[in-house]
C-alpha positions as CSV (number, residue, x, y, z in Angstrom):
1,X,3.1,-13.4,15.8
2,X,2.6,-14.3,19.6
3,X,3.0,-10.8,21.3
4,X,3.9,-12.6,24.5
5,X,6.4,-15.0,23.3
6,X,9.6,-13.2,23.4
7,X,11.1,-15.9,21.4
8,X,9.5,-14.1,19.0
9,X,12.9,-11.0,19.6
10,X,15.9,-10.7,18.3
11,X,16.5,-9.7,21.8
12,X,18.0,-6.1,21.0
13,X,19.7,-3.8,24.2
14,X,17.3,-1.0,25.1
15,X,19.9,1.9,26.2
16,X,18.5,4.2,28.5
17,X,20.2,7.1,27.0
18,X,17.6,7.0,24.1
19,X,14.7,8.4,26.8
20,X,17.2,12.0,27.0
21,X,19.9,12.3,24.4
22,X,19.6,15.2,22.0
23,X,21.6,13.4,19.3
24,X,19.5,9.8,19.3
25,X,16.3,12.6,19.4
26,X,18.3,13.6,16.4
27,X,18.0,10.1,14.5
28,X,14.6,9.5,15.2
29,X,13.7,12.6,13.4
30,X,15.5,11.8,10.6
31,X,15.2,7.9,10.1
32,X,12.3,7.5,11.7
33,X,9.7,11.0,11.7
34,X,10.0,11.3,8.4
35,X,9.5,7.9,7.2
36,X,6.1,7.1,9.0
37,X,2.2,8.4,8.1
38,X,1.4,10.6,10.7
39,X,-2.5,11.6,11.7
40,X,-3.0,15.2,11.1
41,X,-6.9,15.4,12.5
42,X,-10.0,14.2,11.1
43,X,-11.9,14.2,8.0
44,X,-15.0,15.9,10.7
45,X,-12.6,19.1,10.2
46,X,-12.5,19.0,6.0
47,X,-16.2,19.3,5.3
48,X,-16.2,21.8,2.6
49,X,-14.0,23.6,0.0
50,X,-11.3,25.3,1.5
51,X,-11.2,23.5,4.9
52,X,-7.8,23.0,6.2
53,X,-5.9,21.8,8.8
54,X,-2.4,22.7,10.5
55,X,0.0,19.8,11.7
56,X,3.1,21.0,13.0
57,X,5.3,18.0,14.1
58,X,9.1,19.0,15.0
59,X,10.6,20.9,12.7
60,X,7.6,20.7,10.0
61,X,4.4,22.3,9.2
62,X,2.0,20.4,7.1
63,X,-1.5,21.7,5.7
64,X,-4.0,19.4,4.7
65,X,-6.9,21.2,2.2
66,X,-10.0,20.0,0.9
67,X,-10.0,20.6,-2.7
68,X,-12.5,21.9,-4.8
69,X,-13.3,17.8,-6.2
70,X,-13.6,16.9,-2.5
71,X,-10.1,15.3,-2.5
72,X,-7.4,16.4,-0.2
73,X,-4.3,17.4,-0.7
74,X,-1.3,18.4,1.4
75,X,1.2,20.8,1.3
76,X,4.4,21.8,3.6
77,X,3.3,24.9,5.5
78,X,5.9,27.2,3.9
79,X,5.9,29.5,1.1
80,X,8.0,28.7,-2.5
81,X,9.1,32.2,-2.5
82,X,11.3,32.2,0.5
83,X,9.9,30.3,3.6
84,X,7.7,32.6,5.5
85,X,4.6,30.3,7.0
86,X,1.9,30.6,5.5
87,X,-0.8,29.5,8.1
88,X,-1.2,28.8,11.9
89,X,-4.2,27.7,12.7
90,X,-7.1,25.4,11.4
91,X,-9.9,27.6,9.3
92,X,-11.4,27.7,6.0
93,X,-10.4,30.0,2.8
94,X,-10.1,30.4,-0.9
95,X,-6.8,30.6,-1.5
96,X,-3.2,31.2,1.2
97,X,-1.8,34.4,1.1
98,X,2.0,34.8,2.2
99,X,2.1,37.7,4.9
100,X,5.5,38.5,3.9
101,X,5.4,39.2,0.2
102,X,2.1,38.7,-0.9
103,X,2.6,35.5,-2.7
104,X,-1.3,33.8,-3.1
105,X,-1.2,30.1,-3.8
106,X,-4.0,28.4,-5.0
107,X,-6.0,25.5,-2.8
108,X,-4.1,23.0,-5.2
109,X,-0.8,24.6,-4.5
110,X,-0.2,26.7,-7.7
111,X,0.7,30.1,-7.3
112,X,-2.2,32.4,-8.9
113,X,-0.7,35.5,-8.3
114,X,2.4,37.8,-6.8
115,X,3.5,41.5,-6.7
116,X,5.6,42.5,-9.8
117,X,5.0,39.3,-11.3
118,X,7.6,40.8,-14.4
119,X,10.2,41.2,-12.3
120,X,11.6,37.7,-12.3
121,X,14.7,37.3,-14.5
122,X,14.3,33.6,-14.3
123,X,10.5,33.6,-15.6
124,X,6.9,35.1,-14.3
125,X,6.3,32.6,-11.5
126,X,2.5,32.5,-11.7
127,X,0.7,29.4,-12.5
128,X,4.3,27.7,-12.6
129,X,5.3,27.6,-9.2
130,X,4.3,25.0,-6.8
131,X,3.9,24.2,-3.2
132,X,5.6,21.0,-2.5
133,X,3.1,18.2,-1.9
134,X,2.9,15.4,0.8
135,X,1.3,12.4,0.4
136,X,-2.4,12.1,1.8
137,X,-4.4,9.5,2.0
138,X,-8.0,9.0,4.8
139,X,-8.5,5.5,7.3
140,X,-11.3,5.3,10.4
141,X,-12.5,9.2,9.9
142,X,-9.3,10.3,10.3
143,X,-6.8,12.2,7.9
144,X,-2.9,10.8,7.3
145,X,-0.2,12.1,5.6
146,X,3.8,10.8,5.5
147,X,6.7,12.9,4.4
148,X,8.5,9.9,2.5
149,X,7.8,9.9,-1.3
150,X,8.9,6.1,-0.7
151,X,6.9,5.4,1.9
152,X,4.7,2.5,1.3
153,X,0.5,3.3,0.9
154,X,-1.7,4.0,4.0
155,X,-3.4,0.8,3.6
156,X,-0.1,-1.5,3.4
157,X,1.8,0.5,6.4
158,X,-1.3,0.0,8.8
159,X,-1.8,-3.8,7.7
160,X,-3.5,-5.6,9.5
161,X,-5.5,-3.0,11.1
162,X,-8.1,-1.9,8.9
163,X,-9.1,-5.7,8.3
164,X,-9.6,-6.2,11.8
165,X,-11.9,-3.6,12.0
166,X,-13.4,-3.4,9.3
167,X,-17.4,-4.1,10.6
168,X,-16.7,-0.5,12.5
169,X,-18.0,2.6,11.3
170,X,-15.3,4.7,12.7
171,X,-16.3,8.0,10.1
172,X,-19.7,8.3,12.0
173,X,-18.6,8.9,15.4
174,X,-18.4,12.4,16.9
175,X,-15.3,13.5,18.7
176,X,-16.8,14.6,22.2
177,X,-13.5,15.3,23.7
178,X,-10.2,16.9,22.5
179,X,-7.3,16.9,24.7
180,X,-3.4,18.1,24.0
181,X,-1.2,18.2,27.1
182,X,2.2,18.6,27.3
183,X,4.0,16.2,29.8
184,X,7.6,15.9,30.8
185,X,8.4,12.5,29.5
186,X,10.1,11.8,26.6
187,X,7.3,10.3,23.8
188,X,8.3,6.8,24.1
189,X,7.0,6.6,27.9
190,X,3.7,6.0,26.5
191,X,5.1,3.7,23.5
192,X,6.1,1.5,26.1
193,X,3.3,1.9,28.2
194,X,0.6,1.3,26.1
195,X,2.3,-1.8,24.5
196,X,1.6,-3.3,28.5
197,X,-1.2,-3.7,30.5
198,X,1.3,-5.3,33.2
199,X,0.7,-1.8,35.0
200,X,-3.2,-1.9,35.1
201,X,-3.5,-3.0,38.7
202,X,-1.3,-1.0,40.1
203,X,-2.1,2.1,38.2
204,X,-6.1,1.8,37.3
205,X,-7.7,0.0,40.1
206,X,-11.0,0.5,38.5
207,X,-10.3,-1.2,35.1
208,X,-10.1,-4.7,36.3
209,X,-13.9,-4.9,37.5
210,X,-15.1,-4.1,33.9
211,X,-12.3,-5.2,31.5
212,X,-10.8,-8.8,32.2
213,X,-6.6,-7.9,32.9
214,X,-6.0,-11.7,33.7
215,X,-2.6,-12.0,31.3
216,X,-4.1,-15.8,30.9
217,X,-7.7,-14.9,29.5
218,X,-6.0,-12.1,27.0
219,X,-4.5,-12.7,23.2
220,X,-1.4,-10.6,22.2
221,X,-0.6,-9.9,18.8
222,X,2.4,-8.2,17.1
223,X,2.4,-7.8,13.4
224,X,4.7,-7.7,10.5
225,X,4.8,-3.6,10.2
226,X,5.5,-3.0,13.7
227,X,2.1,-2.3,15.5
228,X,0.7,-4.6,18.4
229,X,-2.4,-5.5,19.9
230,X,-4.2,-7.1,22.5
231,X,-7.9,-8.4,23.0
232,X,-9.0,-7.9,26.7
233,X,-12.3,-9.6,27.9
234,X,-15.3,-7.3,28.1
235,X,-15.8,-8.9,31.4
236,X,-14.9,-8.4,35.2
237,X,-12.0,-10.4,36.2
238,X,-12.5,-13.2,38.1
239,X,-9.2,-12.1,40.1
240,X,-10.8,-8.3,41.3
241,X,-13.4,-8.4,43.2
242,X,-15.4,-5.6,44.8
243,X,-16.2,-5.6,48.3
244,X,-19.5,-7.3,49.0
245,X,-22.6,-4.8,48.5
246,X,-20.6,-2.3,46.5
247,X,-22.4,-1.4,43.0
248,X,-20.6,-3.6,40.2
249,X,-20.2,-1.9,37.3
250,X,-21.1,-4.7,35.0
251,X,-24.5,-4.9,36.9
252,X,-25.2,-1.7,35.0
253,X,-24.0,-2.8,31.1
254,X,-26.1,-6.0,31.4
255,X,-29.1,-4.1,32.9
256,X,-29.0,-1.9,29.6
257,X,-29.7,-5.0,27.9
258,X,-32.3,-6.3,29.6
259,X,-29.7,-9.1,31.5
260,X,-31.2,-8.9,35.4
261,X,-27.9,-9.3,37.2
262,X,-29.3,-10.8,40.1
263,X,-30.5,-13.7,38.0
264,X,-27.1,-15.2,38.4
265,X,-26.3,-17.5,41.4
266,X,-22.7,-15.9,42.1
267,X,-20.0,-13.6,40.7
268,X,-18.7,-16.5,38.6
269,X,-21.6,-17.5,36.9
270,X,-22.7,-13.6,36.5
271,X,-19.0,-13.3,35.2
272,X,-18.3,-15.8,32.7
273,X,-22.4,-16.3,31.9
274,X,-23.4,-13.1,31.8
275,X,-20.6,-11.9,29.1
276,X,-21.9,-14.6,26.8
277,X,-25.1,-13.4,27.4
278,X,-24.8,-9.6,26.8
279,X,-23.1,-11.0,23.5
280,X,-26.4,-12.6,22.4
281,X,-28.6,-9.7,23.6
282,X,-26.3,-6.8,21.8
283,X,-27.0,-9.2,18.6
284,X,-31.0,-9.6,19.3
285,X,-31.9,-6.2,20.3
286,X,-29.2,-3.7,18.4
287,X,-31.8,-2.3,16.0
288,X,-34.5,-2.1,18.7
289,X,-32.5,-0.3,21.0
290,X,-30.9,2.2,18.7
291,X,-27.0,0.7,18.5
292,X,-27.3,1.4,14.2
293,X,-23.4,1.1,14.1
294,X,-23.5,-2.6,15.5
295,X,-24.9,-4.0,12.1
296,X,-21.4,-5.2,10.3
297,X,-19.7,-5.8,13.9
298,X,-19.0,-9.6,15.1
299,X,-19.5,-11.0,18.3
300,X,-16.1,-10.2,19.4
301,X,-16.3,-6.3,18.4
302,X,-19.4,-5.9,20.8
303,X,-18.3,-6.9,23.6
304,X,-14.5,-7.3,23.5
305,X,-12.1,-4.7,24.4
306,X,-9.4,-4.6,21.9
307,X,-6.1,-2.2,22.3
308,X,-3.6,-1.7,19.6
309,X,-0.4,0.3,19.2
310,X,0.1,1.5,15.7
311,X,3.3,1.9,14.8
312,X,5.3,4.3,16.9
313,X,2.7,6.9,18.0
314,X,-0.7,6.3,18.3
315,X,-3.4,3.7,20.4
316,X,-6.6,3.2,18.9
317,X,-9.5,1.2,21.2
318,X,-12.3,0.4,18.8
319,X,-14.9,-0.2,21.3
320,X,-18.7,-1.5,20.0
321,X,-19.8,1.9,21.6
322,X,-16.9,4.9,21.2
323,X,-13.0,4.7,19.2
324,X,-10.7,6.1,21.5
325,X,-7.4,7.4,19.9
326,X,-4.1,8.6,21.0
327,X,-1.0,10.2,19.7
328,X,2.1,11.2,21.5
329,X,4.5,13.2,19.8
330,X,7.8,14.6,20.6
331,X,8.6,18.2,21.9
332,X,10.3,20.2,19.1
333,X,13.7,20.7,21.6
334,X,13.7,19.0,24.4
335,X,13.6,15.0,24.2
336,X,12.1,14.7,27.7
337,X,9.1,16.7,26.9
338,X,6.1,15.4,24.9
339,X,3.1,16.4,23.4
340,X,0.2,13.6,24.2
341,X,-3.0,14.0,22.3
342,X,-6.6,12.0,23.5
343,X,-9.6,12.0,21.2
344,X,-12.8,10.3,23.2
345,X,-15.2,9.4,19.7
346,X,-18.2,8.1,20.4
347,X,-21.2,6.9,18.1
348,X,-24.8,8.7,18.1
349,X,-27.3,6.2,19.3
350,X,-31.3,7.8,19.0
351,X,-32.7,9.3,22.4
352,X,-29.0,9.9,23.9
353,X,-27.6,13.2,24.3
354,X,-24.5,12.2,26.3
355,X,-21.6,9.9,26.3
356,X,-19.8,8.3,29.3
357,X,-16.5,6.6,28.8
358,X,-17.1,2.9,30.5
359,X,-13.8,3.3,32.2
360,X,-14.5,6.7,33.2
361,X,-17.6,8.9,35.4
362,X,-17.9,12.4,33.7
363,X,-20.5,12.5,31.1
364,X,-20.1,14.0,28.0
365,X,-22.4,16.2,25.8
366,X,-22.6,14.3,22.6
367,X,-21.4,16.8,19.8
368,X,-18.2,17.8,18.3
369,X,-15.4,19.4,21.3
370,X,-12.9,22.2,20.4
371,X,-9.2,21.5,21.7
372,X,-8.4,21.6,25.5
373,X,-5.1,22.4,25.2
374,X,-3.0,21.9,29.3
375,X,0.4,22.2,30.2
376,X,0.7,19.7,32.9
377,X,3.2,21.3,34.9
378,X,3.0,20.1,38.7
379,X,-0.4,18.5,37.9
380,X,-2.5,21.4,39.3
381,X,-4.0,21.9,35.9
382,X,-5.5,18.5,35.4
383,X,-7.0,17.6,38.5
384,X,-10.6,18.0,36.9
385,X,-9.1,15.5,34.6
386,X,-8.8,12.7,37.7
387,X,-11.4,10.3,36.3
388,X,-9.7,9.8,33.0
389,X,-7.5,6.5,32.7
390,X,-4.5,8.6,31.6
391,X,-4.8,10.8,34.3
392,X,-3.1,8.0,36.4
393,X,-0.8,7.7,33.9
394,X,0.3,10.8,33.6
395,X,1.4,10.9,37.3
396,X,4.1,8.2,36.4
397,X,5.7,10.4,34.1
398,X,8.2,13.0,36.7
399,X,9.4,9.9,38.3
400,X,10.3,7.8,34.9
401,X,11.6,10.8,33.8
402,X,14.0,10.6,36.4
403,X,14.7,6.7,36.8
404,X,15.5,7.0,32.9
405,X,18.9,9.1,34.4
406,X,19.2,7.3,37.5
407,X,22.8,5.1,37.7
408,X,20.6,2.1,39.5
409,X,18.7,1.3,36.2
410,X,20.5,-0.7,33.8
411,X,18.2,-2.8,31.6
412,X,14.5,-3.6,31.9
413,X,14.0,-7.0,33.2
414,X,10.6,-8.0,31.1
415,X,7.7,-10.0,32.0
416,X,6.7,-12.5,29.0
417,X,3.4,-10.2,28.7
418,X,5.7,-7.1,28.4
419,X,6.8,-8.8,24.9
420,X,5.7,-6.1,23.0
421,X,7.3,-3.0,24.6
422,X,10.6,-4.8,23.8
423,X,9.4,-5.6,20.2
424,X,8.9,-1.5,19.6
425,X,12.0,-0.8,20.5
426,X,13.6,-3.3,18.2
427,X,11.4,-2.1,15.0
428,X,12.5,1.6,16.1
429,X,16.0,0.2,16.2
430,X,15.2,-1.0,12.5
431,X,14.5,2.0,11.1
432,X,17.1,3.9,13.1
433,X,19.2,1.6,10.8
434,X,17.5,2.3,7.7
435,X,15.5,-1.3,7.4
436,X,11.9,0.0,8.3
437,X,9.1,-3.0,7.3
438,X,7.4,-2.9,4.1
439,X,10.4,-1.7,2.4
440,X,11.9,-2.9,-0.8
């Protein structure tokens, strides 16, 4: 569908109260939370026998384990016997031992042996008793699970997504920086916000110059399962200029292949000229230069800048050069707290040892990051952050947190490319009411 037709809505009421009430918090955890597939970490982390991962979400714990046939296999974090958790924190083992009572449960979730195992009037427990299972299933590197037996597959719940990318080689990049921070907004603040790029000028001055904003120039999509997407220019906008003599950051991406900027007579020409050109030179010269990953990808994956909102918590940015993904997820107990998680991937290319986000000026050592786990507090924690996108972003989120309460907001009053935030709030408001897409 046309993401920026809003004929395209039902044209459903978007309460406030659903930013800051405990009980609609409530509802979303258990018509919506535990419907969805949810990203637990990446398959990077599950190399060998006995790797595991920890995803606690809410009021859930889920383990993901790589078995000893290579598949994986998830479990609820809790033991059968009565409760007690049984891990915290990603690692590696044979088998998961119960720190209460002993209980040790196989990698496959069987029980393979307990104290007194005679004692049980009811029947020896070992080799019967069974962790209960969630579903599991691996897209783009990274690892899924979903909580609903019902649920449809991986596959059919991110349609269309994997076919639109499917020239990347998302499973090759390396994850060169791992943030969590904890921000007080409530998680849909950056549903909404990343279904917009309304905001861009006001919020990230410096995007404009490399990726085209113009509402005119861009394509919005929304799809039948509730994610959304739009296909930015890999080009300057004609609208934002720099001042005259200041370095222009496309000068640089064309000069990497081979494109002398100055061979253009003007901005326009270098503009609109040069994109088509770096198109034809990331096609000629990708195997020369190293770019191995650019083999399956079409013209508009090199040089395109594509944003999609999967379905109600995460943002992927499939770039020809990195995959940048995010997930925001709610705080356990307090619905104006969140949890927002940024994974910068990028792909190895020969004779490069560091990475640097086009949108952003830190370099980055090209190998595998641990966590960087912030509190963002009064923003005093995050100021070496400041070059990141989201940094501006997450200077926005005291003050929505606020207007959200504030008597002099009513309604949002949307602009025609704003057509998606409305259309995630009326797919939440689906399966709120128990009519979630893809369901029978």
């Amino acid at each position: 569908m046309d993401g920026k037709d809003p004929k395209n809505l039902r044209g459903d009421l978007i309460p406030r109260e659903r930013y800051y009430d405990p009980d609609f918090m409530k509802q979303e955890w258990q018509h919506l939370w535990t419907k969805i597939w949810h990203i637990a970490g990446r398959e990077q982390q599950l190399q060998e026998t006995g790797d595991y991962i920890v995803h606690d979400f809410l009021h859930e714990s889920v383990m993901i384990v790589r078995q000893r046939d290579g598949s994986l296999r998830g479990f609820y974090n809790a033991c059968g016997h009565r409760a007690a958790r049984l891990v915290w924190d990603n690692s590696s083992q044979d088998s998961f031992f119960c720190p209460y009572h002993g209980w040790r449960w196989g990698l496959d979730g069987i029980l393979e042996a307990c104290p007194d195992q005679d004692d049980f009037p009811q029947g020896d427990p070992v080799g019967k008793s069974t962790l209960v299972e969630v579903r599991v299933d691996t897209w783009a590197g990274l690892v899924w699970y979903t909580m609903d037996d019902d649920a449809p597959g991986l596959m059919d719940y991110l349609e269309p997504t994997p076919e639109l990318y499917k020239g990347h080689q998302f499973e090759k990049t390396v994850r060169v920086h791992w943030l969590r921070i904890e921000l007080n907004a409530n998680w849909k603040f950056w549903s909404d916000n990343f279904n917009e790029s309304y905001h861009t000028r006001v919020v990230h001055p410096q995007v404009p110059p490399i990726i085209d904003q113009d509402h005119f120039t861009s394509r919005y999509e929304m799809f039948p399962m509730g994610h959304n997407r739009i296909v930015q220019m890999g080009r300057p906008s004609l609208r934002d200029r720099l001042p005259e003599g200041q370095p222009h950051p496309f000068d640089e991406q064309l000069r990497t292949w081979d494109i002398d900027p100055d061979s253009y007579p003007d901005f326009e020409t270098k503009t609109m000229q040069g994109w088509l050109d770096l198109k034809a030179a990331k096609r000629k010269l990708w195997k020369e230069k190293g770019y191995l990953h650019y083999e399956h990808l079409s013209d508009e994956d090199l040089t395109e800048s594509p944003f999609g909102v999967l379905f109600p918590n995460v943002a992927i940015a499939p770039g020809a050069d990195s995959f940048l993904v995010w997930r925001w997820e709610p705080h356990p107990t307090d619905p104006e707290k969140c949890f927002f998680d940024q994974w910068t991937m990028a792909y190895p290319v020969e004779g490069m040892g560091d990475f640097v986000n086009r949108t952003a000026r830190q370099a980055m050592e090209l190998k595998e990051a641990e966590i960087d786990l912030r509190v963002y507090g009064d923003g005093s924690s995050v100021r070496d952050l400041s070059d990141q996108v989201v940094f501006q972003d997450w200077q926005l989120t005291d003050g929505q947190r606020t207007g959200w309460h504030s008597r002099g907001y009513q309604e949002p009053y949307f602009a025609a490319q704003e057509t998606r935030v409305h259309r995630f709030h009326e797919v939440l408001n689906d399966y709120l009411a128990g009519n979630a897409p893809g369901r029978d």
